[in-house]
N, C-alpha and C positions, 0 to 999 in steps of 0.2 A: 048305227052302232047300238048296243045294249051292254051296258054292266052286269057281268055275270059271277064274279066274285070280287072279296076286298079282303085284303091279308095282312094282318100287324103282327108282329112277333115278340114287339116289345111289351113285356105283363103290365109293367106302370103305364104305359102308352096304352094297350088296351082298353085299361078303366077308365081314363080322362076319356075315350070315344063314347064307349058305351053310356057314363054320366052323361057326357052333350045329351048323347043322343042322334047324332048325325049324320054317322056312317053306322049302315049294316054291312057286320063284317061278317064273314060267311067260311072262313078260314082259318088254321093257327099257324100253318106253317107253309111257305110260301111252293114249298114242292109238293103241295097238299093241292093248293089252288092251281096251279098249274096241269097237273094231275086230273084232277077232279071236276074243273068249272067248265070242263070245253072251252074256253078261251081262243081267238087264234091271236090276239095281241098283250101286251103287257106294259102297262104302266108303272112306271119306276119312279118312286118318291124318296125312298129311304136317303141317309147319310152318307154325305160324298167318296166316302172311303169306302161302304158295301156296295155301289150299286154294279161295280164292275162286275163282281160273283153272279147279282142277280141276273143281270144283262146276258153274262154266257151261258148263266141256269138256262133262262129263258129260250135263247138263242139254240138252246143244245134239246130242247123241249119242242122245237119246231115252232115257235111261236115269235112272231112279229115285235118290237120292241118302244115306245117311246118312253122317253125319259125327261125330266127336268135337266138341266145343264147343272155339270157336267157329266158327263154316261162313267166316267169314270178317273179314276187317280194316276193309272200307272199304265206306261208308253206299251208294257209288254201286254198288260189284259186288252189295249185295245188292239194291240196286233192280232190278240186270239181273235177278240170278237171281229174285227176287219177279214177273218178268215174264215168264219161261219158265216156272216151275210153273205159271203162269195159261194161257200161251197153248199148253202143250203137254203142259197137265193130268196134269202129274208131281208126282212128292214129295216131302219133305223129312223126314228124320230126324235127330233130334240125342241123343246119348248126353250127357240131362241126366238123369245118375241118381241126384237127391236124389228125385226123386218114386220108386224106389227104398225108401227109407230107411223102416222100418216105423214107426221112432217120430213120422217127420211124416206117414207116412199116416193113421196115428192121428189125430195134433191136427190132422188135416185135416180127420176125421171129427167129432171132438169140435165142431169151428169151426163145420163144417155143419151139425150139434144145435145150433147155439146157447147150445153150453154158456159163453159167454162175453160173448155176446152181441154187438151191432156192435165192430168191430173201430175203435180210434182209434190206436193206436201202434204200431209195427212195429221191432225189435231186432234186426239182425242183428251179428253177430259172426265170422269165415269166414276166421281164422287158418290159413296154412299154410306152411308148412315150405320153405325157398328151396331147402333140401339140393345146395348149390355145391359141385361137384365132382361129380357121381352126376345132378344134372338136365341135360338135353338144352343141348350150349352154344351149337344157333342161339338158346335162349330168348335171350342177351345180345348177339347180332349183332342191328347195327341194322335198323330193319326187318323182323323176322322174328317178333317175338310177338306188338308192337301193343299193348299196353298192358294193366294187370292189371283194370283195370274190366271189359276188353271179356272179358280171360281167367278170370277167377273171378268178376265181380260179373254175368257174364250168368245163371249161375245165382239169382242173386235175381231175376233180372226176369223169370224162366222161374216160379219156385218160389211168388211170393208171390199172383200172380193165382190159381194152382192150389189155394195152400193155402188163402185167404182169400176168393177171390171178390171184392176191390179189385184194380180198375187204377194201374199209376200213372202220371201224368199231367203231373207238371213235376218239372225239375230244380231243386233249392232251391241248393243249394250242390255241388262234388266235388270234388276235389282229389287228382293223383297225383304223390308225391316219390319220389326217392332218397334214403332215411334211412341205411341201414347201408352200402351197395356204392358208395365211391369208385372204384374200378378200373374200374366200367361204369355210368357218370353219366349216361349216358341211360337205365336201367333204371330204372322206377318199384317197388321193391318194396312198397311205401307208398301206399296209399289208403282214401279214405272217401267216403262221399257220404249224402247228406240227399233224400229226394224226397218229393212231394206225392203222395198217393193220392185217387181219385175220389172219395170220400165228405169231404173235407180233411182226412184224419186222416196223419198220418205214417211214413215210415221213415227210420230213421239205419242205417248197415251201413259196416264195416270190413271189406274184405278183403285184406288185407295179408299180405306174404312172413315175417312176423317172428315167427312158431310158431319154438321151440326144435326144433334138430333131432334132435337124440335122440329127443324124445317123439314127433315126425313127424305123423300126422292123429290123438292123442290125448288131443291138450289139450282141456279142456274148451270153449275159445272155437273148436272147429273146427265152424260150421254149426252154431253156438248161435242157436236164434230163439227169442224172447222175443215177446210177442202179448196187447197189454191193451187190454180192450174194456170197455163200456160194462156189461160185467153181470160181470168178476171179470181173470183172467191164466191164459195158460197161455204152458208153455217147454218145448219140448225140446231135442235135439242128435242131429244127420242119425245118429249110430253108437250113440245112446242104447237103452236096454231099457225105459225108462219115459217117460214123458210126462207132467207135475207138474202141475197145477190146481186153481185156489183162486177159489171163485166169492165173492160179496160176504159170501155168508151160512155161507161154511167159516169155521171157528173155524182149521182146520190145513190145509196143502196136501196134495190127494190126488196118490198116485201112482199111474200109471195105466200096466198092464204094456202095452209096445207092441207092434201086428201083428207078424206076419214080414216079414222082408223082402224084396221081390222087383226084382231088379235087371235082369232082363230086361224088364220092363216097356216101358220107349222103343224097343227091338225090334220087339217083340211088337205096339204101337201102330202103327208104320211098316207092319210086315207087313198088319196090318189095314187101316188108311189105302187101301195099296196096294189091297187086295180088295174096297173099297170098303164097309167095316164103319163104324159111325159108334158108336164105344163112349162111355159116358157117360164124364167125368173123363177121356181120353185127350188126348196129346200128338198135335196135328196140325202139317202143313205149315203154318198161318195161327201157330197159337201159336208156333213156333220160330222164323218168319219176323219175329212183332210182335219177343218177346223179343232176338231178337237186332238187331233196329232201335232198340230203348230203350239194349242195352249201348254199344252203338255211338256214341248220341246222350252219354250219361253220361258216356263215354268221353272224347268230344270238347269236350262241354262241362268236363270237367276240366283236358285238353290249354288250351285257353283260355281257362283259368279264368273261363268264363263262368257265370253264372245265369239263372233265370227261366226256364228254354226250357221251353216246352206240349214234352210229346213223347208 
């Protein structure tokens, strides 16, 4: 790879770069750089509410696409762009990097032996830190982040078919509140959801803004999964060193030191994707695309406090 352009459009966002010092930015407007840089991919950082525009910009420019989670806000922009990857046979990249995390490639591995057997219950837990004051403040203008299901619980609908090898398939129950922050009553820092997986075994998951901020991604409930099957349990946590497991026939739970970690991974998948590699256990355009159509759907069936939806 080479960096061939860098494009901000924000004027106040501009000068804090240029003060650093630490990006050269080579562009002012993003159909400029696209345009102009020779490019054949595109990295997408902006705010969760633009990146959808960008994504199709891109996508409509011939140009290959990764992005930060999540690629976008709204069910219909990802149906356009699910419709350009197809018909203009480009790709998708999303920087989900719990698959990343050695302690769940572990109990990925562990899952795939069968050390636990079929999977019936699914725990997540994905506390994190709101840290008000120090996080980005379009997150609390309206319209701009889209809600936390779509923002942190896309990562469960990315992570659990990978780690488990179950789909999931309906919305049982979701629900997003404003718990702590009167000051911005349309900000959901508060959420949970319940869903149905293909075999009918379950997931509950909390991802919610309400981690202490001092301890920041260090609480133990940050991307705690929990995983009980038909032959024993097993748990880790995405920044753990072990991976605990207790099959029917343990007297004690074992701990089990976990891989390293490798967080270039979702990169490295994209790059391949592109070159037309078909690597086992890799992140394609189809899995970022479903995952991020389930957040979406979760999302909204929250917003509406509805139930029951097939998704």
């Amino acid at each position: 790879m080479e960096i061939v352009g860098a494009c901000e459009e924000d004027s106040a966002r501009v000068q804090e770069l240029l003060k650093a010092g630490e990006v050269a930015l080579t562009h002012d407007s993003i159909d400029n750089l696209m345009a102009q840089s020779g490019c054949d991919a595109v990295a997408v950082g902006d705010y969760f509410g633009r990146r959808g525009n960008i994504v199709l910009a891109a996508l409509n420019a011939g140009k290959h696409v990764i992005s930060d989670k999540p690629i976008c806000t709204n069910l219909h922009k990802l149906e356009e762009i699910e419709r350009l990857t197809k018909e203009k046979k480009l790709c998708i990249g999303c920087q989900f990097d719990l698959r990343g995390s050695g302690a769940l490639r572990t109990m990925r591995r562990l899952i795939g032996e069968q050390a636990i057997g079929e999977i019936l219950t699914i725990t997540i837990t994905a506390q994190h830190p709101l840290l008000l004051g120090s996080r980005p403040g379009w997150y609390f203008e309206p319209g701009k982040h889209g809600g936390t299901i779509n923002d942190i619980g896309v990562h469960a609908m990315d992570v659990v078919p990978w780690l488990t090898g179950r789909q999931i398939v309906q919305v049982v129950a979701a629900r997003q509140w404003n718990a702590r922050l009167p000051q911005y009553p349309h900000f959901g820092d508060a959420a949970q959801f319940m869903l149905k997986l293909d075999n009918g075994g379950g997931l509950l998951a909390d991802v919610s803004y309400l981690a202490p901020d001092a301890c920041g991604y260090h609480v133990p409930q940050y991307w705690r999964i929990t995983c009980h099957g038909d032959g024993g349990v097993i748990e880790t946590q995405a920044n753990a060193t072990t991976v605990m497991l207790v099959r029917h026939t343990d007297k004690h739970p074992q701990q089990i030191p976990a891989d390293a970690d490798d967080y270039e991974v979702t990169l490295r998948n994209f790059l391949d994707e592109i070159a037309g590699k078909n690597m086992p256990g890799a992140l394609t355009t189809e899995q970022v695309l479903l995952a991020s159509k389930k957040a979406l759907m979760v999302q909204q069936a929250a917003d509406r406090e509805a139930t029951g939806w097939e998704i």
